[in-house]
N, C-alpha and C positions, 0 to 999 in steps of 0.2 A: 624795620623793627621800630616799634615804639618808644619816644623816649620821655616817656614819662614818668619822671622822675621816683615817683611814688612805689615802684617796680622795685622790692627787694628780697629776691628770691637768694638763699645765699647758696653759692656753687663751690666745690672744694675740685680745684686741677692738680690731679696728680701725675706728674712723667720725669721720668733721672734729666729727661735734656732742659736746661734751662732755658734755651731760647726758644722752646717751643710753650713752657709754661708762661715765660712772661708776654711771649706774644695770644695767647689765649687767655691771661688777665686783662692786657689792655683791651684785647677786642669784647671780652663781656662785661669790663666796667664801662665800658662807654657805654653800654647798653642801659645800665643802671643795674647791672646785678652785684652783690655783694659778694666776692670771690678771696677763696682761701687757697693755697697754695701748698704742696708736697712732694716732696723727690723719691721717696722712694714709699714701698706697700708696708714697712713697718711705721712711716710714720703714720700714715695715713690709718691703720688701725689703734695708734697711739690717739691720736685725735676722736676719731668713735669712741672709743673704749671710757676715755675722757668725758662722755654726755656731751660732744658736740653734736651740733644737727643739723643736716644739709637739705636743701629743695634738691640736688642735683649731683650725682659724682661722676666726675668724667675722670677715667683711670686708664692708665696705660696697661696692656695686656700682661708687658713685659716689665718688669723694675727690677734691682736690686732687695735682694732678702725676701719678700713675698708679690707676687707677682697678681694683679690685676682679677688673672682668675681666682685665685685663692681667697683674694679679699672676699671677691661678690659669694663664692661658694657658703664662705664663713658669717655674711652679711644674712644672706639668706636663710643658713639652719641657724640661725639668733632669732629669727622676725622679724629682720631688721629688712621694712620692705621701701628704702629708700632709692628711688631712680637713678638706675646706673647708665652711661653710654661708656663704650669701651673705644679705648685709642689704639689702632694696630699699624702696623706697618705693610707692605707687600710683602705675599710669599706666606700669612701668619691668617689666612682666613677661616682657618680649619677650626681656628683658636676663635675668632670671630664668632663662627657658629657654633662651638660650643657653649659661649658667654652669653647667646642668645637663649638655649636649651636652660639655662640655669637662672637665668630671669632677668637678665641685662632688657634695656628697655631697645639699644641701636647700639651700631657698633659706627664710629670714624674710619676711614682708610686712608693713611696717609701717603701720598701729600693732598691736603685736602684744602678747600681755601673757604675763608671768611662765612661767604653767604651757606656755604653749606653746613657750615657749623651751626649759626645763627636758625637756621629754619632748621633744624632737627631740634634743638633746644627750643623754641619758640612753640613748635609741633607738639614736645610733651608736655609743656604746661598747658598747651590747650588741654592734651588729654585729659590732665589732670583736674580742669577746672570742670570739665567735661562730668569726670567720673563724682566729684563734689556734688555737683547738680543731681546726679544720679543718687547718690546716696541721700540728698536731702529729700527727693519725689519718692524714695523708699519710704521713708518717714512718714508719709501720710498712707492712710489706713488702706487696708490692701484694693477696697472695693472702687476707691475715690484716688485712683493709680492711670494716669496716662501718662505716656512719653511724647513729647513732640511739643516742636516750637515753630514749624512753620504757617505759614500763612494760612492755609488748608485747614489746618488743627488748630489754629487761633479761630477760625470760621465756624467749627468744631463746640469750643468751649463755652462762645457766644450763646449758639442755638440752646446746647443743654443748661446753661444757666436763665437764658428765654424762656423756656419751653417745662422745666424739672419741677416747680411747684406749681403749677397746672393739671388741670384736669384732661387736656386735650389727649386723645388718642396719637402715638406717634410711631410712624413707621421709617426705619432703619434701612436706608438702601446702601449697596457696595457688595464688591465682588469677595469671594471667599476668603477668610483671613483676615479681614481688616479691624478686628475686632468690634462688629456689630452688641455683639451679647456683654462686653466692657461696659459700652456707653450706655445700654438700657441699664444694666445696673447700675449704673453712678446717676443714672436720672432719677430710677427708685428711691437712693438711699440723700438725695437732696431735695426729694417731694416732700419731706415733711410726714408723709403717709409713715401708719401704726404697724402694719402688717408686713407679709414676708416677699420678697423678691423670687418668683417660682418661676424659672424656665422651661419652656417645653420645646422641645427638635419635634417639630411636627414631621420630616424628613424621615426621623429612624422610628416614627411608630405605624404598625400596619393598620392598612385599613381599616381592620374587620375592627378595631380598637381605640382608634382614636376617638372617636365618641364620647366611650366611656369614659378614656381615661383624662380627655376634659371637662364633663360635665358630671362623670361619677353612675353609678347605678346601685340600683336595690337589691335587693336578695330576692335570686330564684329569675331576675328578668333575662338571664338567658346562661346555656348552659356551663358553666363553673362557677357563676356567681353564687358563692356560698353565703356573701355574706352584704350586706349594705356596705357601699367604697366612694368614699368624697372623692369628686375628682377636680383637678387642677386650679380650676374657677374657684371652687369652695375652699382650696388650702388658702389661695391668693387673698381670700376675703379681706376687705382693708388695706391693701396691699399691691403690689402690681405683676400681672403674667405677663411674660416675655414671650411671643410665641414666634421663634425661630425657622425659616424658611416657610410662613406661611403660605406661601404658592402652592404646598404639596399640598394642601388639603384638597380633599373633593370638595363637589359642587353641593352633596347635600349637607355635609357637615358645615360649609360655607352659611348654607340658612341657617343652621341654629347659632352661629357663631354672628351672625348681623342681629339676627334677636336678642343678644347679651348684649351687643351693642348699643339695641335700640331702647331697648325696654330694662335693663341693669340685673336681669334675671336666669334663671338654669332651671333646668326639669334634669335629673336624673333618668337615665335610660331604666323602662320601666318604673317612674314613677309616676303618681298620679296628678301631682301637679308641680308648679312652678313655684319659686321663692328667689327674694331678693341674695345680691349680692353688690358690694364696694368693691370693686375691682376694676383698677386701670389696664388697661391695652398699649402695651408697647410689641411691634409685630419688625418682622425683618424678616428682608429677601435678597437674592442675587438677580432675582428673576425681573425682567420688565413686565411689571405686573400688568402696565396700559396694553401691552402689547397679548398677555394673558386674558387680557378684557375684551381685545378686539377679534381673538379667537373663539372666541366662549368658555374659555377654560375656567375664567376666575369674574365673581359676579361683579360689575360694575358698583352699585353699591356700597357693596359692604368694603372694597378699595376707596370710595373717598369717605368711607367711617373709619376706616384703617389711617387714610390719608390727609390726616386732620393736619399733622407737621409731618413733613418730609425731612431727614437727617442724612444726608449722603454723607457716607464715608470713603474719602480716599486713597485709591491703592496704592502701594508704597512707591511706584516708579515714578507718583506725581507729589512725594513729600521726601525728594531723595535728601536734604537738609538733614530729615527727622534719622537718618540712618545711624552715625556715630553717636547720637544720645542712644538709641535701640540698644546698638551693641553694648555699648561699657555696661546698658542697663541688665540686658539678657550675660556679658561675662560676671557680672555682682553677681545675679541670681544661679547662676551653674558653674559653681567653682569644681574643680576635679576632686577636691576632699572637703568636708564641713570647715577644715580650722584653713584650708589653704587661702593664700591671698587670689584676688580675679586671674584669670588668664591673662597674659598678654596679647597680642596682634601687632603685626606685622603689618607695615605701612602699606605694601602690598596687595595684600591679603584686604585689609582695609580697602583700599582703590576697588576692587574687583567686588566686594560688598557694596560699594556704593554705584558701580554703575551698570551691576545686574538689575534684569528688570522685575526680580520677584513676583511672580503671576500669582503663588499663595500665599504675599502680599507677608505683615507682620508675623503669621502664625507661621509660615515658612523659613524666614530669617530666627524666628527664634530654636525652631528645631535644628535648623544650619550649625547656628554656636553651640548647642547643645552637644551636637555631636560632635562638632570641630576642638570643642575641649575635651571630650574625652579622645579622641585621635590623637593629639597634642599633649596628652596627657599631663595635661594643667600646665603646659612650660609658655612657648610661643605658637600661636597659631598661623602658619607659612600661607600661600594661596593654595600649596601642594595637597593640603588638607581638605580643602574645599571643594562639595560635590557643586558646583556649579554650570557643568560641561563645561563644551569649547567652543573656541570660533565666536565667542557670541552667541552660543544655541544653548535657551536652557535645560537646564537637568529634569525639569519635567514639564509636562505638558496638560495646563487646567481644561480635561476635558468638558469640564460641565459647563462650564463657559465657551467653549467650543460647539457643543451641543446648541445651547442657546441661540447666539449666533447663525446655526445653520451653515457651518462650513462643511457640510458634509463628510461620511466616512471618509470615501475615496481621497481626499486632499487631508484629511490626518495620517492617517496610512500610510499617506507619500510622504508626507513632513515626519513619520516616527522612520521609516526609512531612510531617509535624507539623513540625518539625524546619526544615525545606527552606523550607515557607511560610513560619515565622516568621523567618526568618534574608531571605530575599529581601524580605519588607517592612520589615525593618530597613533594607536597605540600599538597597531606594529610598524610605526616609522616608516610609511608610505610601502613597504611590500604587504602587495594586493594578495599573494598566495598566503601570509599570515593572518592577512584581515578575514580571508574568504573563510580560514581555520577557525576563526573568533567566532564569526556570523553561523557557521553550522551550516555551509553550502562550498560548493565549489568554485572555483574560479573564475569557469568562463559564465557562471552563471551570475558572478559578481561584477563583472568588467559588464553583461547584461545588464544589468540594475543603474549601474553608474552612465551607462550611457541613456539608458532611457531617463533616470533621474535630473541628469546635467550633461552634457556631452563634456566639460572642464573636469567634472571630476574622471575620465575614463584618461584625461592625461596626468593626473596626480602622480 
């Protein structure tokens, strides 16, 4: 622990036994915390009630007159959302996890010694300064919003502050989730540029459409066209289009899209000629577009007019640093009620967030909390909450990334099997004849699978 002196966090120890209190003053003054003292749960509501104010309350579960629990119950339906740890005894854990349920931050278990004290207190004011940061990077305007402080993302903030009042075309590479369509907008909105920030998912528009709906058409040039319709390029004017998973385009929309490039111009489908437009190009893929190029799939070209600045974004299992800012940031933003305070998390729970390896990278973790606080129903979130499978195997599997690669059907297949087994005999506790019930087959047709799969799992 640090001892700098500068450190004064002030802590209120409340427990009827004195020698337990005075030995938990001496050990957090030498720390440099400023520590207050109480024997029993009326005084300790006497002192609240009073406008005292603590960084910290470590309470006994148990006291004379009101008891540990009642305090934090009564703390809580006040607003009163100041950091609790609870002191319990053996035999009282029941009490423990209820005091977690109501918004205790940790529970103690006595007998408990020094350092473990120390590193649970030390832990939450990490948290805390954690969740500070978080609310200050809320403060800035939604578009101009990242989270992360590692190395990766410091390589990150560089490039777009290089790169953002520039004319150069810039293409976005990183696997799904990593917030690619973020970072084009926060380059937009620090170009300096008049106009509007237009994304297009070239991915979710069908063929027969994409054309038009980036280059616009006339009236009558083909059948439903009721009416003359700007399209993409023309709202952008002045401005910048995002065009998201550019790889999906075909080859001929590809040509008229390197002639905007080359020449700063659009012809509407069906119309009779061409006109200017100001419009930047920031493009992103998943896809190894060289590799798109060596195929013939994607024109060489119009990739190094695409590929003026390359911005690779890294997936979250190589900025695991960045994971405890994500979370406190995604618990601020999905509280279980408008007026409730953030969720908690569980130290646990916490560990198993940071050493999953996220294949859908931030946009994955952020649905994770999303849903782990409604499960949790805004109290603390357990690991038990968390779809993250087991064993180490994740909860889903990034086919399109799979696809790319070329690992072929037959070895996904096997891996969502492998997968499937061992997750059903988790959960019927290793009998095979419940698991085979779970999977919707038989037995021997299961103890089949597992030996072709593994010959170790046929002796699980």
């Amino acid at each position: 622990m640090t001892s700098d002196t500068s450190i004064r966090e002030r802590i209120l120890v409340a427990d009827d036994e004195e020698g337990l209190r005075e030995l938990l003053s001496d050990l957090l003054r030498e720390e440099h915390y400023t520590v207050a003292t109480a024997d029993t749960g009326t005084a300790v509501l006497k002192r609240l009630e009073s406008g005292e104010v603590y960084d910290l309350l470590l309470l006994d579960i148990k006291m004379p007159g009101v008891s540990g629990i009642d305090i934090l119950e009564q703390m809580r339906a006040s607003g009163n959302d100041t950091p609790v740890i609870m002191i319990t005894g053996y035999g009282t854990s029941s009490n423990a996890i209820r005091a977690m349920q109501i918004g205790a931050y940790d529970y103690l278990m006595k007998p408990f010694d020094n350092e473990e004290v120390l590193v649970t207190i030390r832990r939450l004011f990490e948290h805390r300064a954690l969740a500070s940061r978080v609310r200050q990077l809320e403060q800035r305007s939604p578009e101009d919003r990242m989270i992360g402080r590692s190395p990766a993302m410091r390589d990150t903030y560089k490039t777009i502050g290089l790169v953002a009042s520039s004319e150069a075309s810039v293409l976005i590479t990183g696997e799904t989730g990593t917030g690619k369509e973020l970072v084009a907008n926060i380059i937009h909105q620090n170009s300096g540029r008049k106009g509007t920030f237009i994304p297009v998912n070239c991915a979710a528009l069908p063929e027969t459409l994409i054309e038009s709906e980036l280059f616009g058409h006339e009236k009558g040039a083909f059948t439903g066209a009721m009416a003359q319709r700007k399209g993409r390029f023309e709202l952008a004017n002045r401005g910048t289009i995002f065009l998201d998973e550019v790889g999906e385009i075909s080859l001929p929309v590809q040509k008229k899209l390197l002639r905007v490039l080359q020449e700063s111009e659009i012809e509407r489908v069906g119309g009779a000629g061409a006109f200017k437009v100001d419009v930047r190009v920031i493009a992103a893929t998943n896809r190894d577009l060289l590799e798109e190029v060596r195929t013939g799939n994607f024109r060489e070209d119009l990739y190094y007019r695409l590929n003026v600045v390359n911005l690779h974004m890294p997936p979250l299992r190589e900025r695991r640093g960045d994971i405890a800012l994500l979370v406190e940031h995604f618990l601020s933003k999905y509280r279980y009620k408008p007026t409730a305070q953030p969720t908690r998390i569980s130290e646990e729970a916490m560990e198993r967030l940071e050493t999953y390896d996220w294949p859908g990278n931030v946009r994955q973790l952020e649905n994770e909390i999303e849903r782990a606080v409604t499960l949790s129903q805004g109290r603390v979130i357990t690991s038990q909450v968390l779809n993250l499978g087991t064993a180490g195997q994740p909860a889903q599997i990034d086919l399109a990334t799979r696809v790319r690669n070329r690992d072929g059907l037959v070895a996904v297949l096997a891996e969502v099997e492998r997968i499937m087994v061992q997750e059903a005999l988790r959960q019927a506790e290793g009998d095979t004849n419940e698991a085979a019930r779970r999977l919707l087959i038989d037995s021997s047709e299961l103890a089949a699978r597992m030996r072709a799969l593994n010959p170790e799992l046929a002796e699980a």
